[in-house]
Structure formats: structure tokens, C-alpha cells
N, C-alpha and C positions, 0 to 999 in steps of 0.2 A: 504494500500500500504506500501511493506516493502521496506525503502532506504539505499544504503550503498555507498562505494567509492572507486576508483581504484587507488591502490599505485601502479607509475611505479616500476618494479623494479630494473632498472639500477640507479634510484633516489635513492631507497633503499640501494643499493649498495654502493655507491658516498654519503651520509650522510644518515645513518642510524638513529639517535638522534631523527633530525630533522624529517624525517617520520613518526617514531613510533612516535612524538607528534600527528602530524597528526589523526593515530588512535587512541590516547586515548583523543580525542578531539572529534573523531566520538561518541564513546564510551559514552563520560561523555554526548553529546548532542542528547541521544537516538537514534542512527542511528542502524543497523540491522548487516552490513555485511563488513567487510574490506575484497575484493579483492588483493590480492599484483600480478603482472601479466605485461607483457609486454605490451604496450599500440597495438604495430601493429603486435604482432602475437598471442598474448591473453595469451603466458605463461611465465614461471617466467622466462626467458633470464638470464644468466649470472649471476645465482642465485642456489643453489639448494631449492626447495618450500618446502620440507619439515624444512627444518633450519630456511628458512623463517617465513614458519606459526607457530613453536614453539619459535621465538623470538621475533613476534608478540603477540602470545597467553601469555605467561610469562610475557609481558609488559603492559596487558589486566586484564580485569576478567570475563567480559560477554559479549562483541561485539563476534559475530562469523565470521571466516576466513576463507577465502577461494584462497586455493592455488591449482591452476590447476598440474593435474600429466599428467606423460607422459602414455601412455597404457602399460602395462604388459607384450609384447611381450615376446618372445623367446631372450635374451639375444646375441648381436653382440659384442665380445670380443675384438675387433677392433674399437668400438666409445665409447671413454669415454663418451658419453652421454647418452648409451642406458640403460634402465632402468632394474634392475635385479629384475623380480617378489616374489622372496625371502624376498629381499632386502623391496622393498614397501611394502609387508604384513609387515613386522615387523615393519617398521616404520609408518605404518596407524594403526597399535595394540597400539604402546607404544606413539603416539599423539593422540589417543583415551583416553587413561588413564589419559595420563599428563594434556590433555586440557578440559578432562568430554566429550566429544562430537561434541565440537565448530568448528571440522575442516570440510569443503568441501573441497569434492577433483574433486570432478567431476565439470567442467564447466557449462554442463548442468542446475546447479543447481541454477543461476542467470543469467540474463539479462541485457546486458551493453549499455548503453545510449551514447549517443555523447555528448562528453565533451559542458559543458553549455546547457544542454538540459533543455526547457521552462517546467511548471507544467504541461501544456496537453502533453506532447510528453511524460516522467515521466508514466500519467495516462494509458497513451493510451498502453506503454509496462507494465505495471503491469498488464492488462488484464488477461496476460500469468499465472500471480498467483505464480510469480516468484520476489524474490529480484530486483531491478533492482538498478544498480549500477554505477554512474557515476565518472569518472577519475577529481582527483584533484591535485592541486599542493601548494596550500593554507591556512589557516585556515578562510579565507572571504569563498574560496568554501566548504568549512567543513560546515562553518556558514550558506551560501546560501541553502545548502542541509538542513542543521537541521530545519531552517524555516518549510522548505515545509514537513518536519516530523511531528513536532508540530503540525498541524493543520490537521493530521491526523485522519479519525473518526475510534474510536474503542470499539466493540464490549463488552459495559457491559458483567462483567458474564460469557463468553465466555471464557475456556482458550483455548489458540492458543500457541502452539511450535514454539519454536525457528524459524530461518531461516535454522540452522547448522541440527536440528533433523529432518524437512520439507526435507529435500536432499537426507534425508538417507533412505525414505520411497519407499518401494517396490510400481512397478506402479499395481500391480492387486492386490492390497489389497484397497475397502474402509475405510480407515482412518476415513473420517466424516461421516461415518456410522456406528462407534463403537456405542450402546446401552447404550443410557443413563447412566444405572445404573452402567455402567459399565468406563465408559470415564474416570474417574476422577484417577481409578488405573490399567489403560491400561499403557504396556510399551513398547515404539517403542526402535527400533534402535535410540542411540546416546542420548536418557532417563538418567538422571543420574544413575540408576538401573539398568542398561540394562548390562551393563557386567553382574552383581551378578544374573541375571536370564537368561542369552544365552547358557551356558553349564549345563552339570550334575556331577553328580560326576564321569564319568567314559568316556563320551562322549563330544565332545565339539560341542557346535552349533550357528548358526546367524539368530532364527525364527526374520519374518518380523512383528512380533506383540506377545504378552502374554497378554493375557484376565486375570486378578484375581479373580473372585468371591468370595462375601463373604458368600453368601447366594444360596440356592437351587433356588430361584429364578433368581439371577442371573447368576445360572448355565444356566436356562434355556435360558436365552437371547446371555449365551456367544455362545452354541448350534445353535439358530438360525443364529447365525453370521459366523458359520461354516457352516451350509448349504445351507446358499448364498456363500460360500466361496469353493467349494467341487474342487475345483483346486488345494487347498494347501494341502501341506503336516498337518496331525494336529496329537496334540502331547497333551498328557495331563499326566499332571506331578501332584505328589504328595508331596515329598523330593524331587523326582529327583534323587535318587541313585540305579535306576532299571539298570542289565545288560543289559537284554535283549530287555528292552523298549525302545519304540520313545518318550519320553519327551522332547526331543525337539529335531530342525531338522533346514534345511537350507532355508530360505526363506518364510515359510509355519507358522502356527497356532499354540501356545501355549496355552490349556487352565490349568491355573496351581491354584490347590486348599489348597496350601498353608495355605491360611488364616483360615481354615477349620478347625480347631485344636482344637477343646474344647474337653474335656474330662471327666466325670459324670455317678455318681453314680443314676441311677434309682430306684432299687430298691437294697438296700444292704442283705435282707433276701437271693433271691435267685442268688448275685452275680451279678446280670447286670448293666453291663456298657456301656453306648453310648458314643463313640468316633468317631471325625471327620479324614476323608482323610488326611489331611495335618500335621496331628499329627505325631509325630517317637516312635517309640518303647521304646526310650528313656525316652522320657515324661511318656511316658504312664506307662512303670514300674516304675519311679515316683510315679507317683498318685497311684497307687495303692499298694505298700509297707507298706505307714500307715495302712491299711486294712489287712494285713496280705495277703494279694491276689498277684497274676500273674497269667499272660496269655502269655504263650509260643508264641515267634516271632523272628525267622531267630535267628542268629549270633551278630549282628551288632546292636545298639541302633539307628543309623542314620537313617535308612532304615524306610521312611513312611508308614503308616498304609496301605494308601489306594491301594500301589500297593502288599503290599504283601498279603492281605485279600483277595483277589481276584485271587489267585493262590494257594498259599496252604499253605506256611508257615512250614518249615521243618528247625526246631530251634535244641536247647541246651536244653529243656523240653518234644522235642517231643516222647523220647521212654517212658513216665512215665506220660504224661498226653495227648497224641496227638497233630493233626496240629492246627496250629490259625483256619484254616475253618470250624476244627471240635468242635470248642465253639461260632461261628458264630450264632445268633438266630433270628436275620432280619438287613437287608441290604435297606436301600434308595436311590433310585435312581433316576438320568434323563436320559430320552431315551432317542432315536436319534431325537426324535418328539416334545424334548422340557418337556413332561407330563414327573409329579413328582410321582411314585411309589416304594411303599413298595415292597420287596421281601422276604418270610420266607414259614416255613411249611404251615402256613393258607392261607396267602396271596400270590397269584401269584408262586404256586411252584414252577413251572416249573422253571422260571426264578432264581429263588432262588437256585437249583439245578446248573442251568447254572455258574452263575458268582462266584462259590466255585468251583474253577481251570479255568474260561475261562473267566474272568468277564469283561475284557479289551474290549470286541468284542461288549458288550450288553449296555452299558450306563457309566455315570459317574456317581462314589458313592457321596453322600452325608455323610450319617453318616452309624456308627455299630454298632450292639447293640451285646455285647458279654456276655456269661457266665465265668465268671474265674477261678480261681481255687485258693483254699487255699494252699499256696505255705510260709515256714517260711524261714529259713534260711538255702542256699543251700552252700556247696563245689565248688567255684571255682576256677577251676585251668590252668594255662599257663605254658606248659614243654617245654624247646626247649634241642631235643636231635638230639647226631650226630650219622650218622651209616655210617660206610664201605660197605655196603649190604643193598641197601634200596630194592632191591626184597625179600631177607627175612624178613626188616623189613616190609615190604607190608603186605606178608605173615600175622607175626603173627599178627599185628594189626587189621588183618580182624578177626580172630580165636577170638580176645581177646573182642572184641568191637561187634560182632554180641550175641556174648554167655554171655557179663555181663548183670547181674540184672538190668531190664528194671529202675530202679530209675538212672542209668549210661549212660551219653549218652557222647561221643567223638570222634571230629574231626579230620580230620587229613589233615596237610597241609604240604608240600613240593615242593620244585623246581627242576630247573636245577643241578647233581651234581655237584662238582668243586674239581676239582685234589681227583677225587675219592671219596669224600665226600658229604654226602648229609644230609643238616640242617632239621628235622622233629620239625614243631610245632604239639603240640597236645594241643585242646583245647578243656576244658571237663565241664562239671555239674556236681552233683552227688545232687541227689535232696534229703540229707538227712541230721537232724540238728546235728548228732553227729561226729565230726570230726575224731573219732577212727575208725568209717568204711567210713568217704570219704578215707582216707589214705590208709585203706584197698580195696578199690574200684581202686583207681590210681598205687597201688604198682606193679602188674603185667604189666602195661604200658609199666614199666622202661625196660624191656626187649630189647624194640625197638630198644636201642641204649645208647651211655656214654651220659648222664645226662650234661647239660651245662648251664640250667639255668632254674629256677623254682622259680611262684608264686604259691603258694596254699592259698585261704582266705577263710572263713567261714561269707557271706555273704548275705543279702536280695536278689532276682534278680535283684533290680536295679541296685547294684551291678555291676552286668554283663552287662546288656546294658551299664551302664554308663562308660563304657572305651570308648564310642566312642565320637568323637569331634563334640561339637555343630556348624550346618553351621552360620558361623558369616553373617556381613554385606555383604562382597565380594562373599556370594554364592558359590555355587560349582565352582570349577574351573578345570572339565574334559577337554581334547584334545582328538582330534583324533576320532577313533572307535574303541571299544572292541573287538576283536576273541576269542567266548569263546565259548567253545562244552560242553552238558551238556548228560549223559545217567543215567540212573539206571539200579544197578546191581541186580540179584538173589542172586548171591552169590559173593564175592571177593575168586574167585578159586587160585587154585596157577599157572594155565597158564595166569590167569587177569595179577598176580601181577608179572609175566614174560615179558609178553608185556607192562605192563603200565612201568614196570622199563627200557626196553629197549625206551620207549612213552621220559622219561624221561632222559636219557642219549642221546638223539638226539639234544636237543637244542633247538626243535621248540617248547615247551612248558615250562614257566618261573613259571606257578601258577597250582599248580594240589593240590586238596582238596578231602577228600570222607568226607560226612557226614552218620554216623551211622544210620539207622531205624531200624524196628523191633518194638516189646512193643506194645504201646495204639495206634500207626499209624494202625496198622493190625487190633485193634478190632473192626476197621469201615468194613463195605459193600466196596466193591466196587462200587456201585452202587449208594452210598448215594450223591455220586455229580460227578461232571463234571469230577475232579481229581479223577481217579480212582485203582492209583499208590500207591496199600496199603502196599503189599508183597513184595518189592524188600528190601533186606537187605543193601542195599548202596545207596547214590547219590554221581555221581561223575559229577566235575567240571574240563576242564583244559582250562588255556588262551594262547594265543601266539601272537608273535607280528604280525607276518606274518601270514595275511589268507591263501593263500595257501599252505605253507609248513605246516601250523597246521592242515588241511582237509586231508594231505598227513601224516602226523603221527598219527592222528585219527582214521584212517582207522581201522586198526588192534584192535580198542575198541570195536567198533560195533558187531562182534561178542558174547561177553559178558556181550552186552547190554540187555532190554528189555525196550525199552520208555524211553523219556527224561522228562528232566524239566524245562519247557520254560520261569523259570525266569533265568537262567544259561546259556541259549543258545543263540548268536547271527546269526546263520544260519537260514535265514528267506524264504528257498525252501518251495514249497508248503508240499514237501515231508512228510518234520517234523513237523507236523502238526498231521500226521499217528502218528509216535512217538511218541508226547503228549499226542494225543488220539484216542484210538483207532476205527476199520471202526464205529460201530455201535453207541459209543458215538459221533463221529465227525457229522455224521450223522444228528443225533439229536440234537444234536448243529447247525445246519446247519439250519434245521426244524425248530428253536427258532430266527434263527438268518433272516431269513425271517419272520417270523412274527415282531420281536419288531425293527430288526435294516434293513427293505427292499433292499434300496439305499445304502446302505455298506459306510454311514458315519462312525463308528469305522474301521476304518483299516488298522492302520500304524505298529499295533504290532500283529503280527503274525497271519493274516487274515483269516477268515474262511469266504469266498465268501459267501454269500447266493444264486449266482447266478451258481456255479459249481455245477452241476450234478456229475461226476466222482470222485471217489477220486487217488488222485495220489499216485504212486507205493511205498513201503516203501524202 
């Protein structure tokens, strides 16, 4: 039985000192819960609660508080009392931070006794499994209450949450039926952890639970606890810095493999390395620099293993050594069934073909086993030039970047113009260790535009990943929801770079990237996996703030498209699905996805039903 005490708050008002002794008296006498509340209308009267409960909280260090709020309405302009729904979020954010989690806001969350209430009266409302809370004016009633806490029986061994984390628990999640092996690094809502694991880097979110696993084992048990759970949204994160992905979501399942990061040389003869999910690109070209080795992966050092291995990986190495998918050599997995399976050419192909481009739909990776590549010392470089004319410079950058020597591979990134001007970054490789032909490699570039700022280094690939920021303690800290449209081009024509420059004098798009192909992506099959996206000479990205105004200036892309690339894409129609893949590999994906994944537990990122027969229109 958890006990706490009800501060009037008109008392509080009328001598504040004197009260807050009160509660740090509760406090120091192991009590659970300081209510501050009006005694006969149950709320904080003549007080605002939130001021309340942070100068309760401040005068505190572990008692948790509870200050009833008003509901969220629709704002009345005319009662200073009515509460602005704005106004509460922000102040239930920033008394989340300040106090770790200790605030109740909802009443619901405790149970109030009648002043002098006997120990059976006490027992009889703790049934409810709820704080129960009786009003004091005292430190004899401080005292009185502590007694009957003390002689509390409690649960060896068992850890039990707060009073403040217990309130914040969504009601169709079992809580005490988290999986043992899993209990001890579960993080609820109001967890001190819990901020640093609720958003991503691009997305912000409030799952009502994150499963951590450390072990394939424990993948399996977080699994089971998802398919008792098939109500919630579930999300399984890696880093956490996927565009397109559900890593996490509003109310619904986290299972996040984080912990999964080891990295290892198996056999150094022929290059193999097993790396876990939860590792970043980062790390990874780390560890493998002393080797002389790399393994081409996206743009970004941040970006985890596990969700871009299982798509395709369309890096800053990929015209001169190909995708991450295509040094892939076996893949570990848990199905949706809990069973732990290998996927490669020998083993299980099928499945092995599936999850290189679609892998999110069929299980959670455990580890990767990859081939590398001897990679010495490469040309890196960061141009930032301005042009008057970003449709000619469109122009030549497609001319210059599809026709350089596959060892050249460069981005191109661009905004909104402003007073006619528009800032072009380009960011390049040149995978060769002599610095006389990177220079030679980058100098046609310059054409784009007047030159305004430039790094060029002669550096390892970690090099390159490592410009990006390690996530600290605080986690990712995304808002909001991304809009972001992804296609691949044949060719960047000159009517592309006519519309994507008019794409981009409109405003609805702030982030517009193409990534160069071409080279070692082409000398795969199409057919060798799921991603079958070898030919197209571009991938283009653009974001915008507004969904709709950005589906309304994208329009005019799709023409010049052929298929997208559904780590870029948050338009989750069933449509584009066609786009990623086309009918006969969807198909067959489909075929797979009945067999291993029936009950369509994978499916919060980009679903391939196993129960649709049709495919929808492109």
C-alpha cells in the first residue's frame, strides 16, 4: 500500500514555508505522494498547480506530486481561468524535465481518504492499487500516516515504480507482464530515460513502453510481448534516425536494439565482419580503419546499421564499390514467431533475398555478417557554392556527376532560393589516395556556381562518417513529423532540372538532395534482391514543412521519376509500395510475407499486407 497527503491549497497559499515543511517531512518519512488540491473541490483553488507542483518539486527530491489540471479544452478568452492547451503541453514538457517525472497531473491517479481515516479504511481503498492519500494539517498527521507506512510489507527483489511513473502508464499495455529478461531495462513513460528514448532524430514521439534487448533471445521474448500486444502501434528502432521509419510512435511499442552494437572481425582473410543493429556507421568505420577496410553506408555516420542494411544503402562509396546490401553475406534474424534464423545464399534464401530492400516487413535483425572492402585513404570534400541559376546549375551537375569516373561519387544538396540566390552544398568522395587527381576529380564541380566555402581532406573513411554527432545521454530529440518525397531518376534531363528548379522557387520545399548512382550499383542483377533499383542515374530527396503543399509541388517530379526509395519517403499510400517495388517483386514479397510474417505483426513501416490480393494502382 502506497501513502501520501493532501496539502490544502488555500493553506499553501496563506503560508507556504510552513506547508512545504509538511512535504519534506512526508518525504524524509517514506511516504509516496504529496497531493496539493483543494480539500472540497479536489483542485488546486486559488493557486495555479503547475507553480505549485514545481515549488513543491524544487523543495523535494523524491516524494512525487500531484497536482490536479484542468482539461484541455478549447480555450474561453473571456475566463481567466480556462486553461490554454498550448499553454499545459508546454508546461507538462518543461515539469517533466525539471522534476524527472514526479508530476501527476491527472487525478485519477490517486485515491483520497477522509481526513483521519482508520488503517482498515486506508487498506480497504488501496485495493484500487492506487496511492491513497489523506489530507493533513500537521506534522502529528505527517507522523500518524508515516507509522502506518512503516509497517508496510514489501516485496523483496521486486522493483516497483514510482507512484508519479504508475500514473503515467497507458491502460492496455501489460506493464506486469513485461518478460522477465526483459523488466529490469524496460522504459515506461516518466522512467528517468524516457525523454532520451521517446523521439528520433527527425520524428518526435510518446510510445507507452521501449523493450531493450540485449540478446537475440531477448529479442524473442520482446516479440512475444508484441503479439499479445497487436493493438499497439510497434516500432523498432535501431539509432533511431530513419526518415521514413516508425521507431517510434504515440502510445504503442518500442522494441529498440540499441544495445546490439558489437562489432568483429571473423575472419580477417576474407574480410568478414559481424556487426550488431544498434551499431552506427560511425562506429563501424571506426573499427574498421585500423584494417585498412570500409564498407560503404549512406551519408551520415549517425544512421544505424540495422535500419539501413535492410534497405539498401546508397552512400558516398556506392559508384566505386556498390550498396551496403551488396557486401551483405548472412543476416540473423527473429520472426514474427519469436524463432531465431539465419538468412544468406545457403540458408533460407528466399528470405535472404527479401530483407536486402524490404527487410523491415520480415523480422528483427540481430547481427550482419558483411564483406568489406579495402578502402585506404579517400578525398573528402565539402563545397558550399552560390548560383544565380540553380536550373543550370541542376543542369550541369547532372552532366558532371553521372559521367565522372565511377571512383567519384557527389551529392548535391540545396534549398529554398532567397533574393534570387540559391546556396548549393556538394558533398563528394573520390575514392583515390592521390590528392592530385581528387582535385582533378572536384575541379569541374566549380562550374556550379562562385565558390564560398570549401573543405577538401585526404582522409580514412572514418573520416567521413565521423563529422557526425554522437547521440549523447539526452537521445535524439526529433518533433513533429517529417514530409519527405523520395523518386529515382533515369536520367536528371534538362526539363527535370526545369521543374525541380521551379519544385524549388515555390517554397514548399526547404531540403532537396540528389545522390549520384551509376558504377558498381549497376553491376548487380536486378534481381539479386528485393531492391531492384540498379539503373537509375539519381536519387532524389525533397522535404517540406507542409504535407500538403509538398504533394502539391511534387506532382510535377513524378513524371521523371521511375520508383522510389522508401528510406526517403514518408508517404505511406499503399500506392508507393508499387514505386519501391515493382508488381512482380511486390508480389513475391507478398508470397514471403505470408509465409514467415502471416498475422502482419511487422507493419508500421511501409506494409506489404500479406492478406491483399490486388495491388494498388501506381
Amino acid at each position: 500500500m502506497e501513502i501520501g497527503i493532501v496539502l490544502d491549497a488555500s493553506r499553501l497559499a496563506r503560508a507556504p514555508l510552513e506547508t512545504v515543511e509538511l512535504a519534506r517531512l512526508a518525504e524524509e518519512r517514506g511516504l509516496d505522494l504529496v497531493v496539493v488540491a483543494d480539500e472540497a473541490t479536489g483542485r488546486s483553488a486559488g493557486l495555479d498547480p503547475w507553480t505549485a507542483a514545481v515549488w513543491l518539486a524544487g523543495s523535494t527530491s523524491r516524494i512525487a506530486i500531484g497536482a490536479p489540471a484542468g482539461a484541455a479544452t478549447t480555450p474561453d478568452p473571456t475566463d481567466p481561468e480556462a486553461p490554454y492547451p498550448s499553454v499545459i503541453t508546454k508546461a507538462q514538457d518543461s515539469i517533466d524535465i525539471l522534476a524527472q517525472g514526479r508530476i501527476i497531473s491527472d487525478p485519477s491517479g490517486w485515491v483520497v481518504a477522509p481526513r483521519g481515516a482508520k488503517p482498515e479504511e486506508l487498506a480497504s481503498l488501496a485495493e484500487a492499487d492506487l496511492p491513497v492519500v489523506v489530507p493533513v494539517d500537521s506534522r502529528e498527521d505527517v507522523e500518524r500516516l508515516a507509522a502506518l507506512a512503516a509497517g508496510r510489507d514489501h516485496q523483496g527483489g521486486v522493483r516497483r515504480r514510482s507512484t508519479a511513473v504508475r500514473a503515467q502508464r497507458k491502460p492496455n499495455i501489460d506493464y506486469d507482464g513485461v518478460p522477465a529478461s526483459l523488466a529490469d531495462t524496460a522504459v515506461e513513460p516518466g522512467d528517468p530515460p524516457y525523454r532520451s528514448l521517446s523521439s528520433t532524430y527527425l520524428r518526435g514521439g510518446a510510445p507507452g513502453l521501449v523493450l531493450r534487448p540485449r540478446t537475440p533471445a531477448e529479442v524473442s521474448d520482446a516479440i512475444e510481448f508484441a503479439r499479445r500486444h497487436r493493438h499497439l502501434p510497434l516500432g523498432i528502432r535501431s539509432a533511431g534516425h530513419g526518415i521514413s521509419g516508425r521507431s517510434t510512435n504515440q502510445g504503442g511499442l518500442v522494441i529498440d536494439v540499441g544495445a546490439m552494437n558489437t562489432i568483429r572481425v571473423v575472419d580477417p582473410a576474407r574480410r568478414l565482419v559481424r556487426i550488431g543493429p544498434g551499431a552506427t556507421w560511425k562506429q563501424v568505420a571506426a573499427a574498421l580503419t585500423p584494417h585498412g577496410w570500409a564498407l560503404g553506408s549512406g551519408d551520415y555516420g549517425g544512421v544505424g546499421v540495422g535500419g539501413l542494411a535492410t534497405a539498401a544503402g546508397i552512400g558516398l562509396l556506392s559508384r566505386n564499390h556498390g550498396l551496403t546490401i551488396d557486401h551483405l553475406r548472412s543476416v540473423d534474424l527473429v520472426l514474427a514467431d519469436g524463432r531465431q534464423v539465419q538468412a544468406s545464399r545457403e540458408h533460407n534464401p528466399e528470405l535472404f533475398w527479401a530483407v536486402r530492400g524490404a527487410g523491415a516487413n520480415f523480422g528483427i535483425a540481430t547481427s550482419f555478417e558483411f564483406e568489406v572492402d579495402e578502402v585506404g585513404e579517400v578525398g573528402w570534400a565539402q563545397l558550399v557554392l552560390l548560383s544565380t541559376d540553380i536550373e543550370q546549375s541542376l543542369r550541369r551537375y547532372a552532366e558532371l556527376a553521372s559521367s565522372a569516373p565511377r571512383d567519384t561519387t557527389v551529392f548535391f544538396v540545396t534549398g529554398q532560393p532567397r533574393e534570387g540566390m540559391s546556396t548549393i552544398q556538394l558533398f563528394a568522395v573520390v575514392d583515390n589516395p592521390d590528392p592530385d587527381t581528387v582535385v582533378a576529380r572536384l575541379t569541374p564541380f566549380l562550374e556550379l556556381g562562385t565558390l564560398a566555402r570549401q573543405q577538401v581532406v585526404m582522409t580514412p573513411y572514418s573520416g567521413v562518417m565521423g563529422n557526425a554527432a554522437d547521440v549523447g545521454p539526452n537521445g535524439q530529440q526529433g518533433f513533429g513529423e517529417p514530409n519527405s518525397r523520395s523518386a529515382f531518376l533515369p536520367a536528371a534531363t534538362p526539363e527535370f532540372a526545369h521543374d525541380a528548379a521551379a519544385m524549388l522557387r515555390s517554397g514548399g520545399v526547404y531540403f532537396f538532395e540528389l545522390r549520384a548512382m551509376g558504377g558498381a550499383i549497376a553491376d548487380i542483377a536486378a534481381g539479386e534482391a528485393s531492391f531492384t533499383h540498379r539503373t537509375p542515374a539519381f536519387q532524389l530527396t525533397a522535404m517540406g514543412q507542409n504535407n500538403q503543399r509538398l504533394n502539391a509541388v511534387w506532382e510535377p517530379m513524378r513524371p521523371h521519376s521511375d520508383g522510389l526509395y522508401l528510406s526517403f519517403e514518408t508517404d505511406r499510400s499503399p500506392e508507393r509500395l508499387l514505386d519501391a517495388f515493382p508488381a512482380p517483386v511486390l508480389e513475391r514479397l507478398r508470397t514471403l510475407k505470408r509465409r514467415y510474417d502471416p498475422d502482419n505483426l511487422f507493419r508500421d513501416n511501409f506494409n506489404i499486407d500479406p492478406q491483399t490480393t490486388k495491388e494498388p494502382r501506381a
